[in-house]
C-alpha positions as protocol buffer text, in pm:
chain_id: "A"
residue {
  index: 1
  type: UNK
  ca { x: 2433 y: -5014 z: 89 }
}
residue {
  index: 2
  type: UNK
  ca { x: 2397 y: -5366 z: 211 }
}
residue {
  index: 3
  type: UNK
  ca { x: 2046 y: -5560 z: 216 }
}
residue {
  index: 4
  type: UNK
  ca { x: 2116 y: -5554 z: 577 }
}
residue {
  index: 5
  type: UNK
  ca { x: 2081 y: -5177 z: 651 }
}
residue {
  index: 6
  type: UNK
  ca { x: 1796 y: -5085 z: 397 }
}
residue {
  index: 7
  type: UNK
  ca { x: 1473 y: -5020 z: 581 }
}
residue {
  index: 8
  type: UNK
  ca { x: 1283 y: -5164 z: 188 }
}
residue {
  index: 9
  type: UNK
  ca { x: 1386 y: -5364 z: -125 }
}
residue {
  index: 10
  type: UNK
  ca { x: 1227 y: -5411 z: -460 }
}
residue {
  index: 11
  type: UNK
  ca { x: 1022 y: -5694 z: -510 }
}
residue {
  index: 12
  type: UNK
  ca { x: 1347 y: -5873 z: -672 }
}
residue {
  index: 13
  type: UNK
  ca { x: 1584 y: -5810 z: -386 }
}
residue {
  index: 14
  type: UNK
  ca { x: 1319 y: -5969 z: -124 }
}
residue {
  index: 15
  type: UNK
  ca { x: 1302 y: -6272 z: -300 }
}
residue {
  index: 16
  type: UNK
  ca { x: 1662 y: -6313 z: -330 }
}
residue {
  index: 17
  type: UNK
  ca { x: 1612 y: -6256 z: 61 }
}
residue {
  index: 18
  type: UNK
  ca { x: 1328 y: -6519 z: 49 }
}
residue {
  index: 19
  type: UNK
  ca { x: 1526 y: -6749 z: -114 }
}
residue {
  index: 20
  type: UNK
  ca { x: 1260 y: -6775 z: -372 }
}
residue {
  index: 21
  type: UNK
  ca { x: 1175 y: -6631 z: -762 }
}
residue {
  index: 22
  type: UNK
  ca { x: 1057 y: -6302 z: -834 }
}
residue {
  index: 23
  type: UNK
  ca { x: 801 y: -6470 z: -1044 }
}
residue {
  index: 24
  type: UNK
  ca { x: 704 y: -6644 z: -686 }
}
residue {
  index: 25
  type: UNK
  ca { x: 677 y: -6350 z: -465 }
}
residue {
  index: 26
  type: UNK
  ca { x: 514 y: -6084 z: -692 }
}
residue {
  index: 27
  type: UNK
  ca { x: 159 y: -6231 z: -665 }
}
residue {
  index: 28
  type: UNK
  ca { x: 208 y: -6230 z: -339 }
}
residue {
  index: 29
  type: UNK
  ca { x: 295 y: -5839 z: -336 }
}
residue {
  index: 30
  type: UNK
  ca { x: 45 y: -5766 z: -565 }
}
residue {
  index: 31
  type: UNK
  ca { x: -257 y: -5957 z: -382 }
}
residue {
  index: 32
  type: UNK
  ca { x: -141 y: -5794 z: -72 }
}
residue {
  index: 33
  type: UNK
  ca { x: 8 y: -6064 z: 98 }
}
residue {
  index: 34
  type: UNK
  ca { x: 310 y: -5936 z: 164 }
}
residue {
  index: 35
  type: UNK
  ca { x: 270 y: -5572 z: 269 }
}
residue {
  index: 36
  type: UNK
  ca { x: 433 y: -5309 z: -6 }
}
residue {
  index: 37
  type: UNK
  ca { x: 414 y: -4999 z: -129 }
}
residue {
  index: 38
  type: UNK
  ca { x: 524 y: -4789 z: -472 }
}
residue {
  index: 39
  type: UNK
  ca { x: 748 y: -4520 z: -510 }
}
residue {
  index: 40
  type: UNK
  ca { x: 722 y: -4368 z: -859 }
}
residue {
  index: 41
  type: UNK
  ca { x: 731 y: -4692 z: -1058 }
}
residue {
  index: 42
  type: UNK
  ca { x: 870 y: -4888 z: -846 }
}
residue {
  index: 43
  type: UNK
  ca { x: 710 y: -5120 z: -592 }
}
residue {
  index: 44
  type: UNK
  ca { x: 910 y: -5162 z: -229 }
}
residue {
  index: 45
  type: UNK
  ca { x: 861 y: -5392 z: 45 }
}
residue {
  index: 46
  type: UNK
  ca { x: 992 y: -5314 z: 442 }
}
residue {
  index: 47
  type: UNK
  ca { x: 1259 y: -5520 z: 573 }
}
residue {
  index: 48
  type: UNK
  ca { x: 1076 y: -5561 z: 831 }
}
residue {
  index: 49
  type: UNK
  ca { x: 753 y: -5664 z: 711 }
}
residue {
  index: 50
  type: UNK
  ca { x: 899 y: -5953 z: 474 }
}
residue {
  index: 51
  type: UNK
  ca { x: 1052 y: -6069 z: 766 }
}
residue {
  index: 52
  type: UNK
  ca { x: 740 y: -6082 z: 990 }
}
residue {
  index: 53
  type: UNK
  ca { x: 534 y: -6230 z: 713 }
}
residue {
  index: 54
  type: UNK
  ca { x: 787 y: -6548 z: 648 }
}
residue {
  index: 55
  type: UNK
  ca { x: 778 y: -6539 z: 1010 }
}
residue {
  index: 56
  type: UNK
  ca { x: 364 y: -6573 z: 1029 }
}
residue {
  index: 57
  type: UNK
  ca { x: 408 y: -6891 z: 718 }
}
residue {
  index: 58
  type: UNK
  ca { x: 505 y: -7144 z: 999 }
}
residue {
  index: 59
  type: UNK
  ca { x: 226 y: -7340 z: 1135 }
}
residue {
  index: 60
  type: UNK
  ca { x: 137 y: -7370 z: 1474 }
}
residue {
  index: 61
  type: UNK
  ca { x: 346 y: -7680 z: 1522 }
}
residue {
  index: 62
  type: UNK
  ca { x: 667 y: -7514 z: 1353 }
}
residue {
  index: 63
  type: UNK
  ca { x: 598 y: -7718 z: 978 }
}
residue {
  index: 64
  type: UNK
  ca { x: 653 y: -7454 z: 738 }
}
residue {
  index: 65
  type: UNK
  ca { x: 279 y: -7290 z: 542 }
}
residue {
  index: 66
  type: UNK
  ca { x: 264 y: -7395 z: 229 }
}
residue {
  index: 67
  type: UNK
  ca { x: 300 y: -7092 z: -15 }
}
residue {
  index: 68
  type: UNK
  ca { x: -131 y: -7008 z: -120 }
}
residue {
  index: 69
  type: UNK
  ca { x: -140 y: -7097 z: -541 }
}
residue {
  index: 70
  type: UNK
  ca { x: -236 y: -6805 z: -762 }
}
């Protein structure tokens, strides 16, 4: 099934999506940053939350946030 049409993605396939590392998002996930949740063993994030929270990193002005440190 494409990317697309999934309603959630493992914490890999969302930062392929994000255009960024796993090793990048997964603090994120895990300090509950970016909304997810586990099935089994495996940790899923919605679609549709990822894309609301890269939409909330843009400033007021439209300048991308600048990704917090861990």
């Amino acid at each position: 099934m494409p990317v697309e049409e999934r309603i959630a993605v493992d914490v890999e396939t969302a930062a392929e999506m994000l255009g960024i590392s796993r090793g990048a998002l997964y603090p994120l996930v895990m300090a509950g940053d970016v909304p997810s949740f586990k099935v089994g063993r495996r940790r899923l994030v919605l679609v549709e939350a990822l894309r609301s929270w890269a939409a909330n990193q843009v400033d007021a002005d439209g300048t991308p946030s600048p990704l917090p440190r861990r």
